[in-house]
C-alpha positions as CSV (number, residue, x, y, z in Angstrom):
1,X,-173.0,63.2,131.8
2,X,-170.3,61.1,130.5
3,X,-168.6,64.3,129.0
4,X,-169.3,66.3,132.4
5,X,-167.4,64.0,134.3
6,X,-164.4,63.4,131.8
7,X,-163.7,67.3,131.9
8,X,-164.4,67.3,135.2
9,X,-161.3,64.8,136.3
10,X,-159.3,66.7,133.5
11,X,-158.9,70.1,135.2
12,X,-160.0,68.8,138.9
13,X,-156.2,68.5,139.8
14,X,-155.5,72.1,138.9
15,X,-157.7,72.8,142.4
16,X,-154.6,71.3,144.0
17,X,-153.9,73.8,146.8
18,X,-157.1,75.1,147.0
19,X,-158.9,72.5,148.3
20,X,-158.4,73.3,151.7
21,X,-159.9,76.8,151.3
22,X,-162.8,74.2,149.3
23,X,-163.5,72.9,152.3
24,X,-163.9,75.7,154.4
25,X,-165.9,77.3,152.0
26,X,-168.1,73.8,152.4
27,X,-168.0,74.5,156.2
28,X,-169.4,77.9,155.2
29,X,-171.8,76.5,153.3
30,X,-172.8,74.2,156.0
31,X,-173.1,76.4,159.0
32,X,-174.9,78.8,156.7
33,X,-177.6,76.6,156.0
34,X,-177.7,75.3,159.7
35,X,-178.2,79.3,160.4
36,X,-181.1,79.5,158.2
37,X,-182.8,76.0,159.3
38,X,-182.5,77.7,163.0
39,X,-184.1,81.1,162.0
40,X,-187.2,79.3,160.2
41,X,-187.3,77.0,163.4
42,X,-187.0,80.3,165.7
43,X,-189.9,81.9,163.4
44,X,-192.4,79.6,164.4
45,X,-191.5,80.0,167.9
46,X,-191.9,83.4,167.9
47,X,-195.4,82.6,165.9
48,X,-196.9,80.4,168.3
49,X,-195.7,81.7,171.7
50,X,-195.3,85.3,171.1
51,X,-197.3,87.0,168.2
52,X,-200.7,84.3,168.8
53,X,-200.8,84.5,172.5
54,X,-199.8,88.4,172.3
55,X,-197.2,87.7,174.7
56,X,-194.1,90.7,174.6
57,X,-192.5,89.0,177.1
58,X,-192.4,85.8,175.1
59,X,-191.0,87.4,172.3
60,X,-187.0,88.8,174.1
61,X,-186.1,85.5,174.1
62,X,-186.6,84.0,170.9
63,X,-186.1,86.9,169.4
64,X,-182.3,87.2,170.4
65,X,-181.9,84.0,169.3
66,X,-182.6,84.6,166.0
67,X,-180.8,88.2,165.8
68,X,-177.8,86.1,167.2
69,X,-178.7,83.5,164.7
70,X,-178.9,85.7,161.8
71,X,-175.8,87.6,162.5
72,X,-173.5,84.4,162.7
73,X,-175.2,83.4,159.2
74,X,-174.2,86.9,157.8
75,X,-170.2,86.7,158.5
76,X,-170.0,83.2,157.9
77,X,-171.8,84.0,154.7
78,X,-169.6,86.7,153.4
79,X,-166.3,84.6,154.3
80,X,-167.7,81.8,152.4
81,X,-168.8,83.5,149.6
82,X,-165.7,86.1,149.8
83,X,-163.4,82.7,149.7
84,X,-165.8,80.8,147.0
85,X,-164.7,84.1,144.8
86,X,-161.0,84.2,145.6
87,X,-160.7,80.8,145.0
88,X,-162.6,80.3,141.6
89,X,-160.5,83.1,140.5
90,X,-157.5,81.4,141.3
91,X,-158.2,78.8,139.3
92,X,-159.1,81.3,136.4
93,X,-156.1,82.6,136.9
94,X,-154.1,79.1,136.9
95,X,-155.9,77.6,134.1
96,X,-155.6,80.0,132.0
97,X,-151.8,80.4,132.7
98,X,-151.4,77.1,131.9
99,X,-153.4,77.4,128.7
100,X,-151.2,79.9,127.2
101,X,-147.9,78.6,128.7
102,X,-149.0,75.3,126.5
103,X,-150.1,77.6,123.4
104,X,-146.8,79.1,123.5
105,X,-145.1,76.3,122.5
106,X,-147.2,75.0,119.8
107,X,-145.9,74.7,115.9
108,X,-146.0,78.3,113.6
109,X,-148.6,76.0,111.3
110,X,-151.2,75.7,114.2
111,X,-152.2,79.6,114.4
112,X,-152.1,79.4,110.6
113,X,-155.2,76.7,111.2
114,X,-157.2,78.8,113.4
115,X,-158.2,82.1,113.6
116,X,-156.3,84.3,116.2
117,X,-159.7,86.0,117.9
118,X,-161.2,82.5,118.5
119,X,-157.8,81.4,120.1
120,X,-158.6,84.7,122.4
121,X,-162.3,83.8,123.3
122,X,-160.9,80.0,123.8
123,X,-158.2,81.2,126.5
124,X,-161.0,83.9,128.1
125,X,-164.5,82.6,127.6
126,X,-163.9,79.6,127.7
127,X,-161.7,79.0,131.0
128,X,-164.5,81.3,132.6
129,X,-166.9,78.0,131.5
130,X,-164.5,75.1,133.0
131,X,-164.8,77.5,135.9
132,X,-168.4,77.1,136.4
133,X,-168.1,73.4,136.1
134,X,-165.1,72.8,138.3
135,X,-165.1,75.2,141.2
136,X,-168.4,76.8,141.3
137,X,-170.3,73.9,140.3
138,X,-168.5,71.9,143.0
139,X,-169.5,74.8,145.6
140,X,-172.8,75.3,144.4
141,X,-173.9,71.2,144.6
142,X,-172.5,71.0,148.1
143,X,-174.0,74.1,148.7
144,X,-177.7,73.2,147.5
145,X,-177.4,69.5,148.6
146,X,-176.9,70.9,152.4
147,X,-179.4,73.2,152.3
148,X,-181.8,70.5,150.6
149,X,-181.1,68.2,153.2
150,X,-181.3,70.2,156.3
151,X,-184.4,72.0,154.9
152,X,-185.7,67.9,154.3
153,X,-185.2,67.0,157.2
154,X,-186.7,69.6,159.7
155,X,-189.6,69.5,157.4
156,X,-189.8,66.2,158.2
157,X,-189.1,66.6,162.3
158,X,-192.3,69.1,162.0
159,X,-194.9,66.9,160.3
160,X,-193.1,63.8,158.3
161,X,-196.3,62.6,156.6
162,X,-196.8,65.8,154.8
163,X,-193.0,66.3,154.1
164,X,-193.2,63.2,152.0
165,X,-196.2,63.6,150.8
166,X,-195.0,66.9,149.1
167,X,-191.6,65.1,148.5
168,X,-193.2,63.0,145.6
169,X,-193.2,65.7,143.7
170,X,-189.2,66.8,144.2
171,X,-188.1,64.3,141.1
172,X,-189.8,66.3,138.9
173,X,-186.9,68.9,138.9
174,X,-184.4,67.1,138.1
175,X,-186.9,65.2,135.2
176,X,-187.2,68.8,133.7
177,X,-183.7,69.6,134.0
178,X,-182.9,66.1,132.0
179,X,-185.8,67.2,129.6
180,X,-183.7,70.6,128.3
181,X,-179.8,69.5,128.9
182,X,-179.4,68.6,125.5
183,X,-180.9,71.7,123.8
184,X,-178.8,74.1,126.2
185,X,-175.7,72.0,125.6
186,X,-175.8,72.7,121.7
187,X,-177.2,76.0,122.1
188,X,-174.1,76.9,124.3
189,X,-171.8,75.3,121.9
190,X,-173.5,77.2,118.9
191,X,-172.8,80.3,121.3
192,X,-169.1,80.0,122.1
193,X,-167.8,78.8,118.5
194,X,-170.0,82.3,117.3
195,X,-168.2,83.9,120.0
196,X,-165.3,83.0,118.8
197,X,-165.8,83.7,115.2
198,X,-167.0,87.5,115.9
199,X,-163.7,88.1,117.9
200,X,-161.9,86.5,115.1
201,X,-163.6,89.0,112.6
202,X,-163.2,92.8,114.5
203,X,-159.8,91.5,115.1
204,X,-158.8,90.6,111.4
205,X,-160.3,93.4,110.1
206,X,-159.1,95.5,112.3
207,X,-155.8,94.3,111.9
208,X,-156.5,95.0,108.2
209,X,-157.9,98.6,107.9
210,X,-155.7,99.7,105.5
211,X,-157.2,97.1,102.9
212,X,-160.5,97.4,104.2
213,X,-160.4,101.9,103.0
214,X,-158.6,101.3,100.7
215,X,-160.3,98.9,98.1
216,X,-164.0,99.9,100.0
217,X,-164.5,96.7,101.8
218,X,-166.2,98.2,104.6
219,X,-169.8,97.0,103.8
220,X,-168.1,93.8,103.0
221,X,-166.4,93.6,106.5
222,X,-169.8,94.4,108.1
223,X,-172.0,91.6,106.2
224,X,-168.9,89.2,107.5
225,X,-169.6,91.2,111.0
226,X,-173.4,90.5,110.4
227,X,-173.7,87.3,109.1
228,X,-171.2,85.8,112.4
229,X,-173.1,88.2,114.8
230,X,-176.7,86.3,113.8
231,X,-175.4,83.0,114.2
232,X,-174.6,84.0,118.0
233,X,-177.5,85.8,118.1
234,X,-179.8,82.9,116.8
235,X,-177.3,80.0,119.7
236,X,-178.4,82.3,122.2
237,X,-181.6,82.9,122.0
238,X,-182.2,79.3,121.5
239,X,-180.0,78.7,124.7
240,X,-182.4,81.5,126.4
241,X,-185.3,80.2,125.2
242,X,-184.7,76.2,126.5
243,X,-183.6,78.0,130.2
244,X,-186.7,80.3,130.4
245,X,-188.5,77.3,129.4
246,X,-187.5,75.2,132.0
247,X,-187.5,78.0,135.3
248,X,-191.2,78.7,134.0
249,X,-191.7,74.8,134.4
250,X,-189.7,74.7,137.8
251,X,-191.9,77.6,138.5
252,X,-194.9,76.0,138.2
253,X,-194.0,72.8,139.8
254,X,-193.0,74.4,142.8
255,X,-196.3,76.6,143.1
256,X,-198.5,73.2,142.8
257,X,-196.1,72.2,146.3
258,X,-196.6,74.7,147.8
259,X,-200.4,75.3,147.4
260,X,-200.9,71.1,148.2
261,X,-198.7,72.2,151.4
262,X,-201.3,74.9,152.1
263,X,-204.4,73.2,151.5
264,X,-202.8,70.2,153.4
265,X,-202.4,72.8,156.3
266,X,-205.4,74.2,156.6
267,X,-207.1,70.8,156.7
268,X,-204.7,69.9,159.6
269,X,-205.2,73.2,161.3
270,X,-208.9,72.8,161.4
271,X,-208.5,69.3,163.0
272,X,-206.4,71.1,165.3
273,X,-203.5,68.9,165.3
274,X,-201.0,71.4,163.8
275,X,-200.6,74.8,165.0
276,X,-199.9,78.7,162.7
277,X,-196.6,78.9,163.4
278,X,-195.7,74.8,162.3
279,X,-197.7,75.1,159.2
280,X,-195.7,78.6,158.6
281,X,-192.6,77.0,159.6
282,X,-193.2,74.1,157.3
283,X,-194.0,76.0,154.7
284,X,-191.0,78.2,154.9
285,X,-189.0,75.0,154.8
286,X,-190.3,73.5,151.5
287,X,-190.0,77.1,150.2
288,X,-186.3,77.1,151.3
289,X,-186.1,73.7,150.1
290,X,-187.5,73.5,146.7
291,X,-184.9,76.5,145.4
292,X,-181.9,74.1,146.1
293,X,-183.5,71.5,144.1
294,X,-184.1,73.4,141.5
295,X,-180.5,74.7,141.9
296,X,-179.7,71.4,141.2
297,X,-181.2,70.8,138.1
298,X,-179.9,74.1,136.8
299,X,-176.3,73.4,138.1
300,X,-176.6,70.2,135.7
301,X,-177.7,72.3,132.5
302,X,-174.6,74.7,133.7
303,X,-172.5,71.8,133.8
304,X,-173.3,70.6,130.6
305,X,-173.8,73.7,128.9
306,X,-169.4,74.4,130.5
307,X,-168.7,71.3,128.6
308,X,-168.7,73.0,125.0
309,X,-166.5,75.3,126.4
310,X,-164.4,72.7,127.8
311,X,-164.5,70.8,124.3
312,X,-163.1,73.8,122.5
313,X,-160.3,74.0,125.1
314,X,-159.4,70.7,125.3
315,X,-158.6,70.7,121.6
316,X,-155.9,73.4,122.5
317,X,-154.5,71.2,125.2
318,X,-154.4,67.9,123.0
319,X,-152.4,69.6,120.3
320,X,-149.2,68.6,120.6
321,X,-145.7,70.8,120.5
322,X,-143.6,70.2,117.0
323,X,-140.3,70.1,119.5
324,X,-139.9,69.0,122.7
325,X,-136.7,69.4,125.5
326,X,-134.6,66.0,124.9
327,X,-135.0,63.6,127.5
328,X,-131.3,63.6,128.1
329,X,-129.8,66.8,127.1
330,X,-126.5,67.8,126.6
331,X,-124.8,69.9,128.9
332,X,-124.0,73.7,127.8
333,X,-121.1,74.5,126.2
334,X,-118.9,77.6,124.9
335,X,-120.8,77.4,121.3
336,X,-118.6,78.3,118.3
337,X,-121.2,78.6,115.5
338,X,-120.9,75.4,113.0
339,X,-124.1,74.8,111.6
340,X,-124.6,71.5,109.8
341,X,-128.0,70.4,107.8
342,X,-127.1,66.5,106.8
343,X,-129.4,64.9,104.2
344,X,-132.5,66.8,105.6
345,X,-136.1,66.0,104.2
346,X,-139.0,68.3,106.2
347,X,-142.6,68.4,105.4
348,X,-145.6,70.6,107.3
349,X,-148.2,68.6,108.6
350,X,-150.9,68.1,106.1
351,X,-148.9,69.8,103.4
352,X,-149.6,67.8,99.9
353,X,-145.3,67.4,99.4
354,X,-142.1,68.3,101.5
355,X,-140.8,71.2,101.6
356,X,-137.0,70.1,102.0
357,X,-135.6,66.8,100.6
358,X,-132.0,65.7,100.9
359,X,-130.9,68.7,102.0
360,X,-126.9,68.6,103.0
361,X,-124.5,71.9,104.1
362,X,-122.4,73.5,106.4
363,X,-121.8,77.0,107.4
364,X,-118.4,78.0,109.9
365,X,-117.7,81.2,112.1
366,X,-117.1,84.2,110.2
367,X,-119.1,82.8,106.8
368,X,-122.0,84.4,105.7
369,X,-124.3,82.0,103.7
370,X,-126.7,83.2,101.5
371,X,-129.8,81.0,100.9
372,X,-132.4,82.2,97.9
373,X,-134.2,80.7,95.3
374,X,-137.9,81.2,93.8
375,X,-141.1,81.8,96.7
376,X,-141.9,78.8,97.9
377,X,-139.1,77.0,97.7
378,X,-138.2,76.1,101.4
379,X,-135.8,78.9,101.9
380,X,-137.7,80.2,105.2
381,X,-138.0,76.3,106.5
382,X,-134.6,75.8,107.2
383,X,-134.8,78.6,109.1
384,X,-137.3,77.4,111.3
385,X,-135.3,73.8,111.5
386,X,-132.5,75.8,112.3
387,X,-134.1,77.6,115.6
388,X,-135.8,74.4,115.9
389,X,-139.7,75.7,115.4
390,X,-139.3,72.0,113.6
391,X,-137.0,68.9,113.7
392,X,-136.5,67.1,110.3
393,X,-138.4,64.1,109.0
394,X,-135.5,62.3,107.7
395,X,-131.7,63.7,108.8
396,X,-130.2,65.7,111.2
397,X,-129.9,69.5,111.7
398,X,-126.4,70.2,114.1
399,X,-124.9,72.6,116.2
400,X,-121.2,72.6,116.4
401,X,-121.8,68.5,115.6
402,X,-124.5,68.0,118.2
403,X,-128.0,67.2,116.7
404,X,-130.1,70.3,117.6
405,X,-132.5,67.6,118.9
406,X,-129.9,66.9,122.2
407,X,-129.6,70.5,122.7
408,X,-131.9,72.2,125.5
409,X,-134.7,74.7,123.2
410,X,-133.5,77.8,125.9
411,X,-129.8,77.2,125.3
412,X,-130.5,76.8,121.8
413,X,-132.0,80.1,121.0
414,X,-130.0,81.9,123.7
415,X,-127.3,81.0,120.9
416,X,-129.1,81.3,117.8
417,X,-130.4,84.6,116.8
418,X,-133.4,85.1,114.8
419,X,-134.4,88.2,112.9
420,X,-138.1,86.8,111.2
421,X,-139.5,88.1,107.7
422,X,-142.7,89.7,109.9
423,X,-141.3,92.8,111.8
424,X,-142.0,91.6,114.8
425,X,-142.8,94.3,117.5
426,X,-144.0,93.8,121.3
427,X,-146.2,96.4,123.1
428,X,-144.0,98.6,125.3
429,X,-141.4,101.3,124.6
430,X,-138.4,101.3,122.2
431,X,-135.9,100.5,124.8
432,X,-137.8,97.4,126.2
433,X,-138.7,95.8,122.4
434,X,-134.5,96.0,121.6
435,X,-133.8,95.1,124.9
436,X,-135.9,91.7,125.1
437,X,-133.1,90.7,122.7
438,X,-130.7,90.3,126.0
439,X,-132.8,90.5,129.1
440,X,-130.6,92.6,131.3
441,X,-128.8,94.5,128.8
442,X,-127.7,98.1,130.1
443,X,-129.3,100.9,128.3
444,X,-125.6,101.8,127.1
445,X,-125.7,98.3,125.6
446,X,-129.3,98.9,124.0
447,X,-128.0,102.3,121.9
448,X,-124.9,100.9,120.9
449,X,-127.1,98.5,119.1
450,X,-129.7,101.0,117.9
451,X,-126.4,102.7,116.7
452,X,-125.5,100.0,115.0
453,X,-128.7,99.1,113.4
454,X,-128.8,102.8,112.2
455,X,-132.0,103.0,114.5
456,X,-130.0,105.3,117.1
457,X,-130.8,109.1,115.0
458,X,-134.5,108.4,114.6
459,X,-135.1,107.2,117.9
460,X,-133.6,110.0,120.1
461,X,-135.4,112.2,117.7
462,X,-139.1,110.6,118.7
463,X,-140.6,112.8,121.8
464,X,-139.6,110.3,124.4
465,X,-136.7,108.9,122.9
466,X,-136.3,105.0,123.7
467,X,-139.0,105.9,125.8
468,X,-141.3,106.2,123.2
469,X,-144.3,103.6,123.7
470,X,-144.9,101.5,120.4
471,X,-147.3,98.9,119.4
472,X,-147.9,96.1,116.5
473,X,-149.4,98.3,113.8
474,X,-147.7,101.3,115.1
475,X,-147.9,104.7,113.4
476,X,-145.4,106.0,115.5
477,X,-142.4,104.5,113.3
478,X,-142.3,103.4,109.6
479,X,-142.1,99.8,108.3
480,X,-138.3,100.2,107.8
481,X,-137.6,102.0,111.0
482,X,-139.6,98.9,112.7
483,X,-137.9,96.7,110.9
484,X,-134.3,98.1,112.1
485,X,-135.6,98.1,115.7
486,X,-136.0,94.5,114.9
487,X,-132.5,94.2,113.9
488,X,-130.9,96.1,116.7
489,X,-132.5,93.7,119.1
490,X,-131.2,90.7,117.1
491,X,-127.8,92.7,117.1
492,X,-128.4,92.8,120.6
493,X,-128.1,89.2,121.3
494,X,-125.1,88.7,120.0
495,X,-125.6,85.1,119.4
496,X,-122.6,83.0,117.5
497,X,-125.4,82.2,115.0
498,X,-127.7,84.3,113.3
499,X,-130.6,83.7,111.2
500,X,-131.5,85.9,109.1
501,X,-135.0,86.2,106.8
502,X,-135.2,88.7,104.7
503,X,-133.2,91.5,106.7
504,X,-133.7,94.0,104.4
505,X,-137.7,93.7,103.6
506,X,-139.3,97.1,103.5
507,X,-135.9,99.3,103.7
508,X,-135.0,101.4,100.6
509,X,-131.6,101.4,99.4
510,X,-130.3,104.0,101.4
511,X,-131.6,102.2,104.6
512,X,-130.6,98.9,103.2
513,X,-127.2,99.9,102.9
514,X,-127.6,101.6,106.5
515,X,-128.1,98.5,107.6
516,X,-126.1,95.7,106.2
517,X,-123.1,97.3,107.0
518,X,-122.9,97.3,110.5
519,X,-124.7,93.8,109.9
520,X,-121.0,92.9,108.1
521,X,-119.7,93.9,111.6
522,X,-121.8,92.2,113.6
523,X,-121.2,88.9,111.5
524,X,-117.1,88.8,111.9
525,X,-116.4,85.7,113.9
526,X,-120.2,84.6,113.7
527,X,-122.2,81.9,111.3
528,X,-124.4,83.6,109.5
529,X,-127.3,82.2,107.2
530,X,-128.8,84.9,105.6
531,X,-132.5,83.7,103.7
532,X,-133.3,86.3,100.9
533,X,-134.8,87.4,97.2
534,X,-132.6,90.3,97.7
535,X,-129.4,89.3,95.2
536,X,-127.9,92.4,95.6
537,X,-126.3,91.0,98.9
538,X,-124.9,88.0,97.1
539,X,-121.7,89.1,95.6
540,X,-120.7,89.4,99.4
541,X,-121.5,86.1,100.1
542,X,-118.9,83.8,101.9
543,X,-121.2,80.9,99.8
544,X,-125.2,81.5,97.9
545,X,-127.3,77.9,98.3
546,X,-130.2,77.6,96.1
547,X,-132.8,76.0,97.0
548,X,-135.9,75.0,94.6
549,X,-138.9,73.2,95.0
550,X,-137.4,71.6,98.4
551,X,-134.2,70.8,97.4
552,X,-130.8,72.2,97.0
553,X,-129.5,72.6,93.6
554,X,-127.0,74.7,93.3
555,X,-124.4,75.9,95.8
556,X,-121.2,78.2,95.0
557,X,-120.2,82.1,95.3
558,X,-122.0,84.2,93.3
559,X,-119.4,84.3,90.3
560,X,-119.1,81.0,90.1
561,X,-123.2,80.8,90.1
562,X,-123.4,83.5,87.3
563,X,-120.7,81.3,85.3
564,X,-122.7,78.0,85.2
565,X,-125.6,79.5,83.9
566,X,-128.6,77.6,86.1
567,X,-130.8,78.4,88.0
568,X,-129.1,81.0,89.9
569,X,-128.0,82.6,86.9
570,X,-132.0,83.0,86.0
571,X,-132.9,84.7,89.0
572,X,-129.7,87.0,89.3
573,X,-130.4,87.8,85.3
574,X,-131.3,91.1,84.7
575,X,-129.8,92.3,87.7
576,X,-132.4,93.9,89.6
577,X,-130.5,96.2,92.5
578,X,-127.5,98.1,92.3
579,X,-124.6,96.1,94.2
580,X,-124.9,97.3,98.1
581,X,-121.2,97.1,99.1
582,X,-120.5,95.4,102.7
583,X,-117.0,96.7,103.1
């Protein structure tokens, strides 16, 4: 219960601005119940007065009361439930916005720590859960509480000494729903990490076909499919199991009431002090009233089956963003491109060593920096210090002398420019994945940069043009012709710094060269720090750095490299790629 109510307060205040339609939908509730408590009362009316005595004329009268009764019960029944809809959804809707606007800006290293289809079943099963707890539970224990104590307490205006005398045995509900809590609540936790985990498997190896054909995995992918598949198979049935068990109890206890509520009544009936229609009418009321009990105890093995859905999402919530807007930023200004790393030292969290230490340069407008070194060496991380996915340990990172840490993240990446390793490709057509580079951008303004990218000629010849819908995964274009899409949008942006990561991954040399050349153009009057195993780019190279096991040990152009004989020397020796000229 403890854990109930701890989620509970946690995503309560996201039903701010609905809790005015909550408590019409309460009113609903209210006058619903009052409808039905009438209509019982009406029945036994109509019992005594009109069906015993065979009386028609009897019968008009109570009789419209209870059409009139029933038909005010209906519409405020549908509003109430119509409203109790709209608004859980709203808070589906909200929560899970504000879910995946906080996943969003969570560190690269925490999707590499959990699987992506169990991130998907946290942000849609999940939410659905804290849904049943927060809104639905709320309208469901008003709901049944009203209808238990209306129900109560014209039972007990009929004939209060058999009301309570069948009221002994009410408890017991709420003893049985106590008695199987705990087995639902790790049943239902069982169930939504197995959820998780077969979402995270058709998605993985879907995402991995290829491999899958090609070295015949498929029997292995379905075992992996199997094996994750039983373990939800064996949560749920166990969380079946302990419910069945418990409305087969419920069941039970409530045909014992209802029989002693008989017998009780036929003993009273034969003394004559109760008449047909009150023993019906009292009987319809415990029957009304022992459902919303029940209700009860279920809604308490719903809540606390929600809270294993609200555990795993909570652990999304508490993880904390790497980088944060500064308290204080600085105001924009008209940025001219130096970039300055000064004595950096970086490591990942729960990495054995750093990845950077004492890492010191600068890079101007109009210089094109080349960073390489061997895999592994921290090439990519400064990088992702640079665009601020990170700040340092130990040092400072700056932006024409300002620490990146004073600088506002959306002004920061509106200036720097990021072209990633991955090709990194957005559902939607060709124009709308280069244009995302510059929201805005005129379609003149989107070919140019195709055009410059040497994406232009392959895109106008696809059916639709820039039209042409594309996906991750796509077989529509090749790995280099994504890969140059990916590059016209960072030429798009236009940004006075650009980070590059391996531009020319997955381009042959014809392509390459396609594409560093109008890259040369795009750089004049721009910083440029270029991170790549590609040395046939170096001799170009305003200034190589390179870096090795986390720090940087050599730093020159690339004859001067080749002349000292280190480590650069070693990596450029023999040389593996023909020279691709940049003028």
């Amino acid at each position: 219960m403890r854990e109930v109510k701890k989620t509970f307060a946690r995503f309560w205040p996201l039903t701010r601005g609905d809790r005015g339609w909550l408590v019409l939908i309460v009113a609903c509730v209210v006058v619903s119940a009052l409808a039905e408590t009438a209509s019982i009362l009406l029945f036994a009316e109509l019992t005594d007065h009109a069906l015993q005595a065979g009386s028609l004329s009897a019968f008009w009268g109570p009789a419209g009361a209870w059409l009139g009764v029933a038909g005010l019960g209906a519409v405020v029944g549908y509003l109430g439930n119509s409203l109790a809809v709209w608004t859980a959804e709203r808070f589906v809707l909200r929560l899970r916005a504000g879910v995946f606007r906080h996943v969003q800006d969570l560190p690269p290293h925490f999707f590499q720590q959990h699987r992506r289809g169990d991130l998907v079943e946290r942000l849609t099963g999940d939410v659905e859960a804290i849904e049943q707890m927060v809104v639905s539970g709320v309208v469901g224990t008003v709901s049944a509480a009203f209808s238990a104590l209306f129900y109560a307490a014209a039972a007990l205006w009929l004939r209060w000494d058999l009301a309570l005398a069948t009221f002994v045995l009410a408890p017991l509900f709420i003893l049985a729903a106590r008695r199987f809590a705990g087995r639902i609540k790790a049943a239902s936790q069982d169930e939504r990490a197995a959820d998780g985990a077969i979402t995270a498997v058709v998605e993985e190896s879907l995402g991995n076909v290829v491999l899958t054909q090609a070295y015949n995995r498929r029997r292995a992918e379905e075992k992996r499919l199997d094996r994750e598949a039983r373990a939800w198979l064996r949560a749920s049935v166990r969380g079946a199991r302990a419910s069945e068990m418990y409305e087969q109890a419920v069941e039970v206890v409530e045909t014992l009431c209802v029989l002693a509520v008989i017998g009780l009544g036929a003993w009273e009936i034969s003394q004559g002090r109760m008449s047909l229609g009150q023993l019906l009418a009292f009987a319809a009321f415990l029957g009304y009233l022992y459902p919303p009990i029940r209700n009860l105890g279920q809604l308490g093995l719903t809540l606390t089956a929600a809270t294993a859905g609200a555990t795993r999402l909570t652990e999304i919530l508490d993880a904390e963003p790497a980088v944060t807007d500064p308290a204080a930023p600085v105001r924009p200004w008209p940025v001219h491109g130096w970039v300055g790393f000064h004595d950096v030292s970086f490591g990942y969290p729960g990495a054995a060593r750093p990845s950077l230490s004492g890492v010191s340069f600068t890079a101007g407008p109009g210089e094109l920096v080349l960073v390489t070194g061997p895999s592994g060496a921290g090439k990519s991380t400064l990088a992702k210090l640079l665009t601020r996915f990170y700040d340092p340990d130990a040092g400072a990172v700056s932006l024409d002398g300002v620490s990146l840490t004073d600088v506002p993240l959306e002004f920061l990446r509106e200036n720097v420019a990021l072209l990633p390793q991955e090709t990194l490709i957005l559902r939607g057509t060709v124009r709308e994945n280069i244009g995302c580079g510059r929201p805005g951008a005129s379609d003149t303004e989107i070919e140019a940069a195709a055009a410059e990218a040497a994406a232009h000629e392959f895109i106008t010849a696809l059916p639709d043009g820039y039209d042409t819908v594309i996906a991750p995964g796509t077989a529509t274009l090749s790995g280099g012709q994504l890969q140059r899409v990916a590059i016209a949008r960072a030429m798009l942006r236009a940004a006075p710094v650009l980070v590059l990561d391996e531009p020319t991954a997955g381009l042959d040399a014809v392509a390459a060269r396609r594409v560093v050349q109008p890259l040369r153009r795009l750089m004049s009057g721009r910083t440029t720090i270029m991170v790549t195993h590609d040395l046939s780019l170096a001799p170009d190279a305003d200034r190589i750095l390179v870096v090795a096991d986390g720090r940087l040990v050599e730093a020159g152009t690339h004859a001067e490299l080749l002349a000292r004989g280190g480590t650069y020397a070693a990596l450029a020796a023999p040389d593996a790629l023909p020279h691709l000229s940049l003028h």
